[in-house]
C-alpha positions as CSV (number, residue, x, y, z in Angstrom):
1,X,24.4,-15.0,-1.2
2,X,25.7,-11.4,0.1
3,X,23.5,-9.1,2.4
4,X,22.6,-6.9,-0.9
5,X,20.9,-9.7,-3.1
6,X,19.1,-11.1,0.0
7,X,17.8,-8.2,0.3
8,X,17.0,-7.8,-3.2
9,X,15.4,-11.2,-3.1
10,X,13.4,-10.3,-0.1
11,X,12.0,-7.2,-1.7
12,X,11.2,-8.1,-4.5
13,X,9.3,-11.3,-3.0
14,X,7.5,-8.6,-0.8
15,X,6.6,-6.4,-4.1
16,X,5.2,-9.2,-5.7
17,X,2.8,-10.6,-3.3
18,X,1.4,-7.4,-2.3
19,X,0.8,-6.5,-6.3
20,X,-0.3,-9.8,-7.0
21,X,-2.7,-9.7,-3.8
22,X,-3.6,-6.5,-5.0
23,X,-5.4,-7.4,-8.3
24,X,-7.6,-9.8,-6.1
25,X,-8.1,-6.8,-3.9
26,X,-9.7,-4.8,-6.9
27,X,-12.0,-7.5,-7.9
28,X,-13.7,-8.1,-4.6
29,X,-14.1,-4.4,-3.9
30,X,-15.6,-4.2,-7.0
31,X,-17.7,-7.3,-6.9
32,X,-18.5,-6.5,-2.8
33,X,-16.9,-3.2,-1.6
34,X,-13.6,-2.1,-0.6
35,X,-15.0,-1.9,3.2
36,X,-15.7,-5.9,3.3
37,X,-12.2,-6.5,1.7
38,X,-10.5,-4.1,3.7
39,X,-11.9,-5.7,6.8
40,X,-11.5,-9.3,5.5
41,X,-7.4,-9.0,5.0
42,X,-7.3,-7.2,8.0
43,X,-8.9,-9.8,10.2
44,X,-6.6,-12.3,8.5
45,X,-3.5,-10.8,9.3
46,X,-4.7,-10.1,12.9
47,X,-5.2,-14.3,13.1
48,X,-1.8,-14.3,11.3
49,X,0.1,-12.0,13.7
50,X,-1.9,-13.5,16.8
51,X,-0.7,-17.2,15.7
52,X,2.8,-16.2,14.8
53,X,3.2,-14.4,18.1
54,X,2.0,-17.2,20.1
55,X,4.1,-19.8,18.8
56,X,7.5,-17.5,18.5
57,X,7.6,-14.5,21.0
58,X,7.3,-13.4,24.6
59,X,4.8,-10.4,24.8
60,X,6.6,-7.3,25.7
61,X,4.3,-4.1,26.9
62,X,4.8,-0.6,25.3
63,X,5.0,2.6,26.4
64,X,1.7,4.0,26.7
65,X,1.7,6.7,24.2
66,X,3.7,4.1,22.1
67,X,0.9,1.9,22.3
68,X,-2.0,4.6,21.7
69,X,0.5,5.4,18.8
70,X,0.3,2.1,17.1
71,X,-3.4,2.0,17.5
72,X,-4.2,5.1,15.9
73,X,-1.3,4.1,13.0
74,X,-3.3,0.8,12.7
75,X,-6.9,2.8,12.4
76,X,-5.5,5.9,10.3
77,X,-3.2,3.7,7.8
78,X,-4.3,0.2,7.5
79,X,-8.2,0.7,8.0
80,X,-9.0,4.5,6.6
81,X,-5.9,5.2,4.2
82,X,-6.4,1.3,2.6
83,X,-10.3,2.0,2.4
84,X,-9.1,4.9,0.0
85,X,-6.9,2.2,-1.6
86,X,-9.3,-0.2,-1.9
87,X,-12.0,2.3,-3.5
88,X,-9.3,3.4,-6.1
89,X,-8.4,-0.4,-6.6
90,X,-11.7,-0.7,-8.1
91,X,-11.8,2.3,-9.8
92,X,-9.1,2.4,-11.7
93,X,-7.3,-1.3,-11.1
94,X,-4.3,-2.3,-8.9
95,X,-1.3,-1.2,-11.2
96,X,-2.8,2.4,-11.9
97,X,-3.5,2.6,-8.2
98,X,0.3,1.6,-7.7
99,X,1.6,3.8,-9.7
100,X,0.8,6.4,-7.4
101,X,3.3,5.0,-4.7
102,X,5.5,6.0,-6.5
103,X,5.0,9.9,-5.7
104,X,6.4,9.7,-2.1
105,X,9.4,11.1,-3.0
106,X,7.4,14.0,-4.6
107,X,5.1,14.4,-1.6
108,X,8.1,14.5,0.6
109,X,9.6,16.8,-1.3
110,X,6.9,19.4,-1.2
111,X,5.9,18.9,2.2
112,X,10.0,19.9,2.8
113,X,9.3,23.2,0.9
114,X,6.2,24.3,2.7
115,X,7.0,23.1,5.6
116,X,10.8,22.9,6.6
117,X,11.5,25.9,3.7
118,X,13.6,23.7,2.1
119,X,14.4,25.0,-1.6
120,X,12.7,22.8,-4.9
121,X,15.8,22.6,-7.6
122,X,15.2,23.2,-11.1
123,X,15.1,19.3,-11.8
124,X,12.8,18.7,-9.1
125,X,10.4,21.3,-10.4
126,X,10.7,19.8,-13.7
127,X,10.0,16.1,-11.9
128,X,7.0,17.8,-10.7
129,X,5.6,18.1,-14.3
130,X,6.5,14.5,-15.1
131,X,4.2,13.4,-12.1
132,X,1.4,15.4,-13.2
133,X,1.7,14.2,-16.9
134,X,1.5,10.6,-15.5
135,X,-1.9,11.8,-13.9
136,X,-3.1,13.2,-16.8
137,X,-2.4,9.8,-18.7
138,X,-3.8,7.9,-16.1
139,X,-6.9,10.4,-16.1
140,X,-7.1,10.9,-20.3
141,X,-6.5,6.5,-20.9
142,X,-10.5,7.0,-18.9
143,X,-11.5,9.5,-20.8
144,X,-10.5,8.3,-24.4
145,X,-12.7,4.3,-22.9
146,X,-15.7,6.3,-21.6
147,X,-16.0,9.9,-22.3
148,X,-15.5,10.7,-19.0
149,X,-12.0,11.8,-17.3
150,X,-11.2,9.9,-14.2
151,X,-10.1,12.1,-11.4
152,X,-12.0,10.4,-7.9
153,X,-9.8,6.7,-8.2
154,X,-6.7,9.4,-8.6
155,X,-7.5,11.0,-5.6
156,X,-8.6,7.7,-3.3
157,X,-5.4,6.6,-4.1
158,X,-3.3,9.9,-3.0
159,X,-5.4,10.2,-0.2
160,X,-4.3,6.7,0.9
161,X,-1.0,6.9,0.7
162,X,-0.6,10.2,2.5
163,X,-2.8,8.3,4.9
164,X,-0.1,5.6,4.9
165,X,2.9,7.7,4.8
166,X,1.2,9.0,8.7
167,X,0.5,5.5,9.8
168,X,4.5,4.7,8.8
169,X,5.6,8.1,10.9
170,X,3.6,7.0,13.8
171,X,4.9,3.2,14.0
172,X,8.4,4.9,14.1
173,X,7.6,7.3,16.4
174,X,6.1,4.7,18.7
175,X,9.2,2.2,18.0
176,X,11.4,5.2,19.4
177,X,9.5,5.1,22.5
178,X,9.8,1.7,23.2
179,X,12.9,0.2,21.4
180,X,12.6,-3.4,23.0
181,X,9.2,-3.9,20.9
182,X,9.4,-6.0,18.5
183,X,8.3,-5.5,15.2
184,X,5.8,-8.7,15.1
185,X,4.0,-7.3,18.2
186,X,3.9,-3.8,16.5
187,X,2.4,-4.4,13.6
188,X,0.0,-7.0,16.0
189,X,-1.4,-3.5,17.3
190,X,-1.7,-1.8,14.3
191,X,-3.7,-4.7,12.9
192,X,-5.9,-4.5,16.3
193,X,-5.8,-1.0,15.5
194,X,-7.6,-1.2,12.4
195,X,-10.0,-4.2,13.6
196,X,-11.1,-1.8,16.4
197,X,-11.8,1.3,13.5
198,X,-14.4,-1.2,11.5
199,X,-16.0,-2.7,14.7
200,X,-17.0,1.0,15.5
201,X,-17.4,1.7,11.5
202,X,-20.0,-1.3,11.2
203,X,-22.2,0.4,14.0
204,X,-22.9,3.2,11.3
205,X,-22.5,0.9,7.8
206,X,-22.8,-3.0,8.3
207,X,-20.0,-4.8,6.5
208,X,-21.9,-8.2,6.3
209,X,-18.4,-9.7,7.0
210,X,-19.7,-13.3,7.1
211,X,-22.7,-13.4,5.3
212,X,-20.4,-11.4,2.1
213,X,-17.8,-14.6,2.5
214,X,-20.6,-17.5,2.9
215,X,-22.3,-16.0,-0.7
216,X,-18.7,-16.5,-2.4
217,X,-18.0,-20.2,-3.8
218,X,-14.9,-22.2,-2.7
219,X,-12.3,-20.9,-5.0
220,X,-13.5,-17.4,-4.5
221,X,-13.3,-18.0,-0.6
222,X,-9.8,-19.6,-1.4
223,X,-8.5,-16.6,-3.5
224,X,-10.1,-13.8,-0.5
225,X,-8.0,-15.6,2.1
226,X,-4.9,-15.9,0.0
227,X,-4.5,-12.8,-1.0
228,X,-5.2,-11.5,2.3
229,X,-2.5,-13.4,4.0
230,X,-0.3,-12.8,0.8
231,X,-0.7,-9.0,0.8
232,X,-0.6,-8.1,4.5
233,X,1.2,-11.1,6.4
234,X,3.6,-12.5,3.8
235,X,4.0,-9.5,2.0
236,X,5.0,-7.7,5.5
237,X,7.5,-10.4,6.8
238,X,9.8,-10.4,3.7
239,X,9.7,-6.7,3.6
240,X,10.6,-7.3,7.2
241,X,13.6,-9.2,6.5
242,X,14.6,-7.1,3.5
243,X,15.0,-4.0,5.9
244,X,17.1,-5.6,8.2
245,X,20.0,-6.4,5.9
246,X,19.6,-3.8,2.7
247,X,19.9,-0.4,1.8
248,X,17.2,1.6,2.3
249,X,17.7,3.5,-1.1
250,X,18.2,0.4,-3.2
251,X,14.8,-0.9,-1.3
252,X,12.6,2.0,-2.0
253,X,13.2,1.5,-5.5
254,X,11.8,-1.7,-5.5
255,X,8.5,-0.6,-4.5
256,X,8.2,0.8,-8.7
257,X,8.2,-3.1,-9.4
258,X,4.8,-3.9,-7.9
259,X,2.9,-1.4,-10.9
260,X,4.9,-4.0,-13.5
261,X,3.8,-7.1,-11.3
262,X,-0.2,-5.9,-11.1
263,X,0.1,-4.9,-14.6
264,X,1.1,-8.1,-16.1
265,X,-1.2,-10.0,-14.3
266,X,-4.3,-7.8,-15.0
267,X,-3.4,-7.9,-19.0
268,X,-3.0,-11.9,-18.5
269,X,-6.5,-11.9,-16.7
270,X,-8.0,-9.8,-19.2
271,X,-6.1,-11.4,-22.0
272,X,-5.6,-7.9,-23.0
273,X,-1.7,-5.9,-23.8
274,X,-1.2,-2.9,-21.7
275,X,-2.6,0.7,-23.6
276,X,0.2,3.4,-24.8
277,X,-1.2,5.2,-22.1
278,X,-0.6,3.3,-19.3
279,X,3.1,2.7,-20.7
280,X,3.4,6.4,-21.2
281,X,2.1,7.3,-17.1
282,X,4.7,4.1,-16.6
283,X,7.4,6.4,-18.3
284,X,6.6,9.5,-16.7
285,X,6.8,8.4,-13.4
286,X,10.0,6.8,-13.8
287,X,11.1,10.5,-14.8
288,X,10.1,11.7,-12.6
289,X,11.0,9.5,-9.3
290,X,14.6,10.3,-10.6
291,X,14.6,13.8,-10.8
292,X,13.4,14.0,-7.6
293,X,15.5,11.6,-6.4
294,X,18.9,12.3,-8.1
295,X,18.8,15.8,-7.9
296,X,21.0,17.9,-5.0
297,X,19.5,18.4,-1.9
C-alpha cells in the first residue's frame, strides 16, 4: 500500500474513533456532566500514555519552557477547551458539535485579517456566509423541536476549539524547543497537564470521579472506558501515524468525516433519519470549507 492510502487509512481510522467515542461522550455528560467525563478519558489516556511509555521509550527531559508549554497546552486544550466540548456534546449531540471543526479554516482566516492584515477575497467573504447559514441551521433545527433557538451548545463548541487550536500552537511551539522529544512523551505531559487543571478544579467543584463510575452498571463502566481509550489514546496514535507519512492538506480534510461518522451512529441509536436541517448545516459547511480553502491567498 503507497504512503498516501496509509495515510488515508490511518486518518480515517483516527476520525472514526474519536466520532464514534464522541457520541458516548454526549451521553455521559448528559447523564453525569461533561466535568466527570472529561476527567474520566483523561485519566485513561494518562494510564495509557504512562503504560505505553514504559514498555517502549527512554524518557527524555525538555526544555523548561518546553515543558511548562506542554502543561499549560494539556490544561488550556484538553481539560478547559474539551470541558466546552463536552458541555456542547450534550447540548446539541456529537455530530452538531463536530460540525464546528470544521470552521478552522474560517477562524484562521479571520484571525489573518485582523491580525497579520492579510486581505479576505471575494470567495472567502462569501464562505463566511456559508458558515453562518450552517449556524443558523444548526440554531433554527432547535428552535423548530422546542421553541427555543439554540445558541450556548454553538458557542461551547467554538469556544473549545479555539481553546484547542491554542493547545495545538503551544505543543508545536514546545516541540521546536526541544526537537529530540518525542511525541508519546509530549502528549504524556499534556495529559498530566490536564490531570493537574481538575485536581485543582475539584478543590472548588467535586467531580465524584469514583463514586460517578461505581453508580454505573458493567456495560456502562465498559462503554466510559472504551471510548475514553478510543477517543483520546487510539484515536491520537493513528492520527500519529497518519501525520508522519501524508499530506497535510489531504489529512485536514478528513477531519469533515467524523460529523458523517457521529451522525450515523446517533440516527442508528435513536433509530431516527437525519433532519433536512442537519443535512442542509452538512451542505453549508462543505461550502464553505472550500471557498475558504480553494480560494487565492
Amino acid at each position: 500500500m503507497s504512503p498516501h492510502w496509509q495515510s488515508i487509512l490511518f486518518a480515517s481510522g483516527a476520525s472514526f474513533s474519536f466520532a464514534t467515542a464522541s457520541v458516548v461522550y454526549a451521553r455521559f455528560s448528559q447523564k453525569i456532566s461533561p466535568l466527570w467525563m472529561n476527567s474520566t478519558k483523561a485519566l485513561v489516556c494518562w494510564l495509557a500514555l504512562a503504560l505505553t511509555l514504559l514498555l517502549t521509550s527512554t524518557w527524555i527531559w525538555p526544555e523548561q519552557r518546553s515543558l511548562y508549554g506542554l502543561l499549560g497546552s494539556g490544561a488550556l486544550g484538553l481539560a478547559l477547551g474539551d470541558l466546552f466540548l463536552l458541555g456542547a456534546f450534550a447540548r446539541i449531540g456529537a455530530s452538531r458539535t463536530l460540525m464546528v471543526f470544521g470552521f478552522q479554516p474560517l477562524i484562521m482566516t479571520i484571525a489573518g485579517a485582523l491580525l497579520f492584515g492579510q486581505p479576505l477575497h471575494g470567495a472567502q467573504g462569501l464562505g463566511i456566509l456559508f458558515f453562518m447559514a450552517c449556524l443558523f441551521f444548526l440554531s433554527f433545527e432547535r428552535y423548530r423541536d422546542e421553541g427555543r433557538w439554540e445558541w450556548q451548545g454553538l458557542v461551547f463548541a467554538l469556544i473549545g476549539v479555539l481553546m484547542d487550536n491554542a493547545g495545538i500552537l503551544l505543543t508545536r511551539w514546545s516541540f521546536d524547543l526541544s526537537p529530540a522529544l518525542e511525541a508519546t512523551q509530549a502528549n504524556f505531559l499534556r495529559a498530566t497537564g490536564a490531570l493537574m487543571f481538575f485536581a485543582l478544579l475539584s478543590r472548588l467543584r467535586p467531580i465524584g470521579l469514583i463514586r460517578h463510575f461505581r453508580a454505573l452498571n458493567a456495560q456502562e463502566r465498559g462503554t466510559v472506558l472504551f471510548a475514553s481509550l478510543a477517543g483520546t489514546f487510539l484515536s491520537l496514535s493513528l492520527y500519529l501515524q497518519a501525520l508522519k507519512v501524508g499530506h497535510l492538506a489531504s489529512l485536514s480534510a478528513i477531519v469533515l468525516t467524523g460529523p458523517f461518522y457521529s451522525g450515523a451512529i446517533e440516527c442508528w441509536v435513536r433509530k431516527k433519519a437525519p433532519s433536512r436541517f442537519l443535512v442542509a448545516s452538512f451542505v453549508c459547511l462543505l461550502a464553505g470549507m472550500s471557498l475558504v480553502l480553494f480560494s487565492p491567498h
